[in-house]
VMD Tcl script that draws the C-alpha trace (Angstrom):
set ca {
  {29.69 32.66 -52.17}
  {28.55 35.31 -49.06}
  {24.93 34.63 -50.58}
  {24.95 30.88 -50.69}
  {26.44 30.77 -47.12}
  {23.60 33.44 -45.99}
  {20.88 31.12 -47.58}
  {21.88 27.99 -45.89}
  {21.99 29.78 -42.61}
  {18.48 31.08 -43.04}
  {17.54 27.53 -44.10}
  {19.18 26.16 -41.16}
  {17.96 29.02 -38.66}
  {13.94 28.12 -40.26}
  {14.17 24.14 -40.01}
  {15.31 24.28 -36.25}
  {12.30 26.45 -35.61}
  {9.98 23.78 -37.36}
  {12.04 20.75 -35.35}
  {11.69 22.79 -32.44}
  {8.25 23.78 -32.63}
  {7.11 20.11 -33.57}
  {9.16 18.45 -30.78}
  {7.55 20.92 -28.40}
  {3.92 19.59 -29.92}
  {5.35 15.79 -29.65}
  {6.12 16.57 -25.44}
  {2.47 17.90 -25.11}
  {0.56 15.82 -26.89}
  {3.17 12.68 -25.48}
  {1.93 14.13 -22.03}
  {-1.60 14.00 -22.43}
  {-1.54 10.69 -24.11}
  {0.40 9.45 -20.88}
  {-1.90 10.99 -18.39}
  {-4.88 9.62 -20.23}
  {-3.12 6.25 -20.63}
  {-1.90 5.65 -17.29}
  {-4.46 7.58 -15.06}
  {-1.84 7.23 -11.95}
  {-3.68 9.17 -10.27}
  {-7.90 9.36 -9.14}
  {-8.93 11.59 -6.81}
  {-12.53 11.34 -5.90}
  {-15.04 13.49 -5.45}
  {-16.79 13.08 -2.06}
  {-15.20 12.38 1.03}
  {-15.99 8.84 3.29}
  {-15.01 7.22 6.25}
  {-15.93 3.62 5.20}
  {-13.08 3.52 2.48}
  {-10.88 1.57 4.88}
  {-10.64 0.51 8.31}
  {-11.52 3.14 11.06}
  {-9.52 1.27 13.87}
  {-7.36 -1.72 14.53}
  {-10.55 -4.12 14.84}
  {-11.53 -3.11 11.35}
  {-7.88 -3.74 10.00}
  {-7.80 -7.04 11.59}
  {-11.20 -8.03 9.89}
  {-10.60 -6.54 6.33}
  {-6.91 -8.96 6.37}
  {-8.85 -12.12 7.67}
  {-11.40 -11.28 4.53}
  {-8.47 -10.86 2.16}
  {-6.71 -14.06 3.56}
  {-9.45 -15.81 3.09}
  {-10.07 -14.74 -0.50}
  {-6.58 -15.73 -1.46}
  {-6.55 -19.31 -0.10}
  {-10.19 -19.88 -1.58}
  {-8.84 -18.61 -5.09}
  {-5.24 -20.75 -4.47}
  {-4.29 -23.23 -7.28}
  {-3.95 -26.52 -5.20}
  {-1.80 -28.42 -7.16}
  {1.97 -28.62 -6.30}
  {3.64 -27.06 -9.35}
  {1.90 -23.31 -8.45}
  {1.65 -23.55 -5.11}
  {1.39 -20.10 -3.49}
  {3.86 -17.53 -1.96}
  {1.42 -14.78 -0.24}
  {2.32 -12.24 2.15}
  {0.40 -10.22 4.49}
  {2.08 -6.88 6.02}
  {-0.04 -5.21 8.84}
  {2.07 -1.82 9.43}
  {0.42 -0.11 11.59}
  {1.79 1.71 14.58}
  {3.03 -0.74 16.78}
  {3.50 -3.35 13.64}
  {5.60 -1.26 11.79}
  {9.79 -1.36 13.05}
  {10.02 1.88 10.73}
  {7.97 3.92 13.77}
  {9.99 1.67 16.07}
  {11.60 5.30 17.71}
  {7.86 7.00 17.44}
  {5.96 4.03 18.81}
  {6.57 0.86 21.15}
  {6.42 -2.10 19.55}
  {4.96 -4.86 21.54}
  {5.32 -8.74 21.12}
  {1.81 -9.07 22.47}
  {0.41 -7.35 19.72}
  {2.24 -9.05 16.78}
  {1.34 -12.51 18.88}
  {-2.44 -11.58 18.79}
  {-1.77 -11.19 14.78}
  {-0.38 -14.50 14.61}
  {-3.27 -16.10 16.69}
  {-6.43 -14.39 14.56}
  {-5.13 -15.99 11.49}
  {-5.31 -19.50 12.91}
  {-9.32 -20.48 12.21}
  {-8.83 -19.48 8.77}
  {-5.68 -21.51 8.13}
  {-7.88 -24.44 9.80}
  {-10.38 -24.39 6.99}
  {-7.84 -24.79 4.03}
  {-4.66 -26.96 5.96}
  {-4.47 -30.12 8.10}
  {-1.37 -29.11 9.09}
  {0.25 -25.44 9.43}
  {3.58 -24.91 10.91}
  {3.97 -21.32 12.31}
  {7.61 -20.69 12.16}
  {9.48 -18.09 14.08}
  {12.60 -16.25 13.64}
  {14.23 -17.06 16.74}
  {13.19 -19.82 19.52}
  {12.69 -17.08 22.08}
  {9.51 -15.79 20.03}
  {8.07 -19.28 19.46}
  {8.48 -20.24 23.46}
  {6.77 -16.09 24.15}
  {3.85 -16.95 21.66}
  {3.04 -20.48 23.55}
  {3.49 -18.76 26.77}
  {1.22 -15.52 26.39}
  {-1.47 -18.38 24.90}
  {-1.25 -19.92 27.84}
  {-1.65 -16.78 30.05}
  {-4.49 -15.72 28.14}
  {-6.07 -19.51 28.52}
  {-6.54 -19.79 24.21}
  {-6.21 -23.07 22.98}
  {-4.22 -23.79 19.73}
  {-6.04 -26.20 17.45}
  {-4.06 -29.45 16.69}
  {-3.38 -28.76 13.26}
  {-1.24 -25.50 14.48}
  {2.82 -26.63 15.14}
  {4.75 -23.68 16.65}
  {8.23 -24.04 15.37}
  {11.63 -22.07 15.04}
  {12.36 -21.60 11.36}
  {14.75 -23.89 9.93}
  {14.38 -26.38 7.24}
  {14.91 -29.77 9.88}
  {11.11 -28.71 11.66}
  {9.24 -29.26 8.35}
  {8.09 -33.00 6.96}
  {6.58 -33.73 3.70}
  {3.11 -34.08 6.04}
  {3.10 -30.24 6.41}
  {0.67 -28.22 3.78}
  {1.12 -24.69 5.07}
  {4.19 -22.59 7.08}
  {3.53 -19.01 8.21}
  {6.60 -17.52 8.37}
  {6.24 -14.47 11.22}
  {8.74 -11.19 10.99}
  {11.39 -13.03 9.19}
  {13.90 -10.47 8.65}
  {17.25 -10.75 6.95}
  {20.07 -9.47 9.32}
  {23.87 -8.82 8.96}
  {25.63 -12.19 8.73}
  {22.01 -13.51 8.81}
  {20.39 -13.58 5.19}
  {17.52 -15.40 5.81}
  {15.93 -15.19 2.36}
  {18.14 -18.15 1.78}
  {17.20 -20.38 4.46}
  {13.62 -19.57 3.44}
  {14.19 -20.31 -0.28}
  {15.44 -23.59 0.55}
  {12.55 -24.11 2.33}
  {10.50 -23.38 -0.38}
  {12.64 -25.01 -3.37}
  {12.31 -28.00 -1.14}
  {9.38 -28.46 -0.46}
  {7.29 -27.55 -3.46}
  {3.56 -28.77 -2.27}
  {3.99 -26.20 0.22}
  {2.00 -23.15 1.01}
  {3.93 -20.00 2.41}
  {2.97 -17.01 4.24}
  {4.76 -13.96 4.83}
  {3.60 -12.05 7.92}
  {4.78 -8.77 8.00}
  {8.36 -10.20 6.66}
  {11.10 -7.93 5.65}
  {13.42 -10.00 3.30}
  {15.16 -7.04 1.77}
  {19.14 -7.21 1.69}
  {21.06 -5.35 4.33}
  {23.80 -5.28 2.55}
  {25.44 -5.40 -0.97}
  {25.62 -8.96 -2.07}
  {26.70 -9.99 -5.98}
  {25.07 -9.79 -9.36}
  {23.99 -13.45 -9.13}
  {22.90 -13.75 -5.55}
  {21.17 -10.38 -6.21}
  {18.76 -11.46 -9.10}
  {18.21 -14.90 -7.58}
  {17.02 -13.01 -4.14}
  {14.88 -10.73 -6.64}
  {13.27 -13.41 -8.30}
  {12.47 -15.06 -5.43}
  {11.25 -11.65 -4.11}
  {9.35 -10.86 -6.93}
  {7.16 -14.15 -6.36}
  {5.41 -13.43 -3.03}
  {1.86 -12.66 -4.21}
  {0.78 -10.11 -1.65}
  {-2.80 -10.82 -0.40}
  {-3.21 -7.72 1.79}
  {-0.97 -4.86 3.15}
  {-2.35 -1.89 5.24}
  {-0.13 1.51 6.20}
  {-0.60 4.23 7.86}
  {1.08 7.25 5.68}
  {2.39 9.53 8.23}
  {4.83 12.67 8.66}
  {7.30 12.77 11.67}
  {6.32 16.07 13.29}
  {9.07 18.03 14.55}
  {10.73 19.00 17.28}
  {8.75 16.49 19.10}
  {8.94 13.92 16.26}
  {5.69 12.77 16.77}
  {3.96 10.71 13.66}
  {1.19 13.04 12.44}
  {-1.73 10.96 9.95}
  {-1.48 11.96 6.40}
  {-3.27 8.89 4.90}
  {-2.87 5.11 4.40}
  {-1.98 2.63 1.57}
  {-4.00 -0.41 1.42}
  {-4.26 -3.32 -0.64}
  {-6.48 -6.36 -0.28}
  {-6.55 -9.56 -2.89}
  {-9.39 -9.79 -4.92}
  {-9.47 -13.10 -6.04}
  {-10.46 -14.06 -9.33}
  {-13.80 -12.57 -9.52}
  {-12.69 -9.39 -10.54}
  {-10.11 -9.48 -12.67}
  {-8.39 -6.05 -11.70}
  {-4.58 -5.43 -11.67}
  {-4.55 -1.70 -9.90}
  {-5.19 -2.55 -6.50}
  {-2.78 -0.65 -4.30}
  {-4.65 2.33 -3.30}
  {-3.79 5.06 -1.71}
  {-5.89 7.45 0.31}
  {-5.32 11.30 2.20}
  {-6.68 11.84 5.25}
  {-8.97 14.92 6.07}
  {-7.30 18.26 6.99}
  {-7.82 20.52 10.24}
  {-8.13 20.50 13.90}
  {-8.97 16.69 13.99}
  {-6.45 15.75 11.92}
  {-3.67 18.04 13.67}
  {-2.42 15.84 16.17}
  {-0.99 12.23 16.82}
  {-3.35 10.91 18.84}
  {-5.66 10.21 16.13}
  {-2.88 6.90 15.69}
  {-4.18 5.52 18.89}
  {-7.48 3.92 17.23}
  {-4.39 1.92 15.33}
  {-2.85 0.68 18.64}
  {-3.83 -1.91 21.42}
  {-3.64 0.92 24.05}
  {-3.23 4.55 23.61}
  {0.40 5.44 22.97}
  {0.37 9.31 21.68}
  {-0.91 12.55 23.23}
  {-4.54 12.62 22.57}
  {-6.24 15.48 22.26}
  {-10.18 15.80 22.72}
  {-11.33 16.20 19.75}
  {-8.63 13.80 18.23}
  {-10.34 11.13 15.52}
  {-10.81 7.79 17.26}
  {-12.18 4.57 16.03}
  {-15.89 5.64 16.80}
  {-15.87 8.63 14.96}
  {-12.79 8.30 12.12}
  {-11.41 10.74 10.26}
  {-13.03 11.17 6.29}
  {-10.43 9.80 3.27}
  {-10.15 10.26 0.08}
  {-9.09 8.25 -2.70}
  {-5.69 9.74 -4.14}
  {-4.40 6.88 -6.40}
  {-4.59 3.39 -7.82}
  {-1.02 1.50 -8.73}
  {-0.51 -1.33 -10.50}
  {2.22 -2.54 -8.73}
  {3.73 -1.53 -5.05}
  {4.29 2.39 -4.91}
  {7.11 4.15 -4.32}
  {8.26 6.35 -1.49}
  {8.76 9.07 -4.49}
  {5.19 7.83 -5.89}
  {3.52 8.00 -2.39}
  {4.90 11.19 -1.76}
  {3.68 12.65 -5.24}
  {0.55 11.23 -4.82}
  {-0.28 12.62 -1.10}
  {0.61 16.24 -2.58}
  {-1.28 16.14 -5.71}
  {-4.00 15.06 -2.94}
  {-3.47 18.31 -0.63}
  {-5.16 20.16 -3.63}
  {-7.91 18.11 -3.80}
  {-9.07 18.12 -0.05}
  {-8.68 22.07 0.47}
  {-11.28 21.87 -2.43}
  {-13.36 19.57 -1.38}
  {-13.13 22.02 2.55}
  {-13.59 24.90 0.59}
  {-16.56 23.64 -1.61}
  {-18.27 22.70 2.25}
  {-17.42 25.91 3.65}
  {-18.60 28.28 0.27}
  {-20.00 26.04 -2.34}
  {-19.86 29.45 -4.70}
  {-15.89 29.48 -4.88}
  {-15.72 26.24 -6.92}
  {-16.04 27.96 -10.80}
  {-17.33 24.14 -12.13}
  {-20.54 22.52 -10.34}
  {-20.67 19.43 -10.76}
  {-22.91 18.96 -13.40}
  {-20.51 20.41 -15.56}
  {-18.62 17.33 -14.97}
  {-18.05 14.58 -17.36}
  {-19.30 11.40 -15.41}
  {-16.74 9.26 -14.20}
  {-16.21 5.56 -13.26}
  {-16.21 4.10 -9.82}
  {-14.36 1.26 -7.92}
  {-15.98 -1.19 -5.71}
  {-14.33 0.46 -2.59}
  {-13.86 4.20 -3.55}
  {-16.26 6.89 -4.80}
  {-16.76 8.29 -8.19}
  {-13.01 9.60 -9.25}
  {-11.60 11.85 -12.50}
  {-8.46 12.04 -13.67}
  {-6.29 15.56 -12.39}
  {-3.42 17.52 -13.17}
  {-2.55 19.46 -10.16}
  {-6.08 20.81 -8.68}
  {-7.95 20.89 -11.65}
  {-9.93 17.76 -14.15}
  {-9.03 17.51 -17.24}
  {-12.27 18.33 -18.47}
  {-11.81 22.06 -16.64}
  {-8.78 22.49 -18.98}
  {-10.82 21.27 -21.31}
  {-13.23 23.36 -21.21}
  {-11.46 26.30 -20.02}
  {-8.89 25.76 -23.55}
  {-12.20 25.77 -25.89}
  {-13.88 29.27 -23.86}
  {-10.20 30.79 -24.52}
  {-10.42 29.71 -28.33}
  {-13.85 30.87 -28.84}
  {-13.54 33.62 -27.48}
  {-10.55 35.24 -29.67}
}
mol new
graphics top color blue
foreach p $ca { graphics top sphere $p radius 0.5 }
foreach p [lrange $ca 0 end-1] q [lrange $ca 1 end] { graphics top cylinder $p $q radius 0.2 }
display resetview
């Protein structure tokens, strides 16, 4: 009886070393699959400074380009008529640097006003509706200081659902922003539900709940959410720099519509700024603002002469503070590579014509997939040396 107990303990002992050893075989192999699957994230291989907007200026033209794209490519036919947004977060935009950075009405007013000639060449008629009354009565009134005419087909308007008529083909709703006691999102659904011919845009709108609401309201607001095509979105990554809590540039996250031309679905991308003594500072933000905000150093980045970027990562869908985070790390490898490679070209073990060749994007440079610092044709070829060489 000791004996047959002793065998099926050895048996026992031997097939958890098999299940063992083949799950740990499943997780690798499960891993690489994933990585060459999903390819979250590209790092490229050269740095540039024409892979997004060096200033403000340059922000403001690559959104008009994007808007313009979307409304071109818009179904016009009632039953899919569009829901687009367009979030411009850069300092001075963006109420999350609210502490770290004025934000000025005359600045989000000068947003509003660019995006009128476009909206002329698609709409007869384009309400522009505010949050509050007080915004709509500042926008007419800095217009009028600044002697710029509004075209005829422009109607400045509080937002409610009594200032539309079935005549109207396009609303722009401007920093609507659900509040305690002051959901918005609903008054803007109805709006929408309403009237279904109806074009909506989102500028820099936060319609995100403030606070717990129930199961049904909660998927309703998330389907309604979940709608808004975005047509372009441009932020400035940046880390609060302590004790002075100054915003220091780490990168940006930019996505523009591409109509459909291209066909693509990965089109948030993020990018890492250069490291080093022009990248140490805030004032390198000031070629985001209207006037110059941070401490500027002299040999801070401005608009002239930008910073370089490179191309960390390409999502399918809206990244992630974890995901952002993640992907501007993985990136920290990448560009003290790329400084060491221009400093000592000798101290990179793989030249680049060891390389595999890689594909490129229509606004990035050539870019492999990584794990950590190195390709995965380094580990690649690193595994087979190790192999042959035993």
């Amino acid at each position: 009886m000791t004996w047959s107990y002793y065998k099926i303990f050895v048996l026992c002992i031997a097939s958890s070393t098999r299940l063992v050893a083949s799950f740990t075989k499943f997780v690798c192999v499960h891993k690489i699959l994933n990585l060459q699957r999903l390819k979250s994230v590209t790092v490229g291989e050269e740095w540039s400074t024409s892979v997004i907007p060096s200033g403000y200026k340059e922000v403001e033209q690559d959104m008009l380009a994007a808007l313009d794209n979307g409304l071109r490519n818009l179904p016009r036919v009632s039953q899919t008529a569009g829901l687009l947004s367009i979030d411009l977060l850069t300092p001075g935009l963006n109420p999350k640097l609210e502490q770290k950075a004025y934000l000025p009405k005359e600045l989000l007013f000068d947003l509003v006003y660019i995006i009128f000639p476009v909206l002329q060449n698609y709409y007869k008629r384009t309400k522009i509706l505010f949050q509050s009354t007080g915004d709509a009565a500042g926008f007419q009134s800095q217009m009028f200081r600044e002697r710029k005419d509004i075209h005829e087909s422009i109607i400045l308007s509080d937002l409610s659902i009594f200032n539309l008529n079935e005549d109207d083909e396009c609303c722009v709703f401007v920093t609507a922003k659900n509040n305690l006691g002051d959901p918005v999102i609903d008054q803007i659904q109805e709006i929408v539900q309403t009237y279904t011919n109806l074009t909506a845009i989102f500028l820099n709108c936060d319609l995100s709940d403030r606070v717990t609401s129930g199961m049904r309201t909660k998927e309703i607001r998330n389907a309604f959410r979940n709608s808004i095509q975005p047509v372009y979105y441009f932020r400035n990554v940046v880390r609060i720099q302590r004790p002075s809590l100054e915003p220091v540039e780490l990168g940006a996250l930019r996505f523009a519509y591409p109509g459909l031309e291209t066909g693509e679905t990965t089109q948030w991308e993020l990018y890492a700024a250069e490291r080093g003594n022009r990248m140490d500072g805030p004032g390198c933000l000031n070629r985001f603002m209207r006037r110059e905000v941070f401490r500027r150093k002299p040999e801070d980045a401005t608009a002239e002469n930008p910073p370089r970027f490179l191309l960390v990562a390409k999502y399918p869908k809206y990244p992630t503070r974890e995901m952002l985070d993640k992907g501007i790390g993985e990136a920290s490898g990448a560009v003290a590579r790329l400084q060491r490679l221009e400093s000592n070209p000798s101290s990179v073990s793989v030249t680049a014509s060891q390389r595999a060749p890689s594909t490129s994007s229509s606004s990035s440079s050539s870019s492999v997939n990584r794990i950590g610092n190195a390709t995965l044709e380094e580990l690649t070829q690193l595994f087979r040396q190790t192999v042959s060489s035993r």
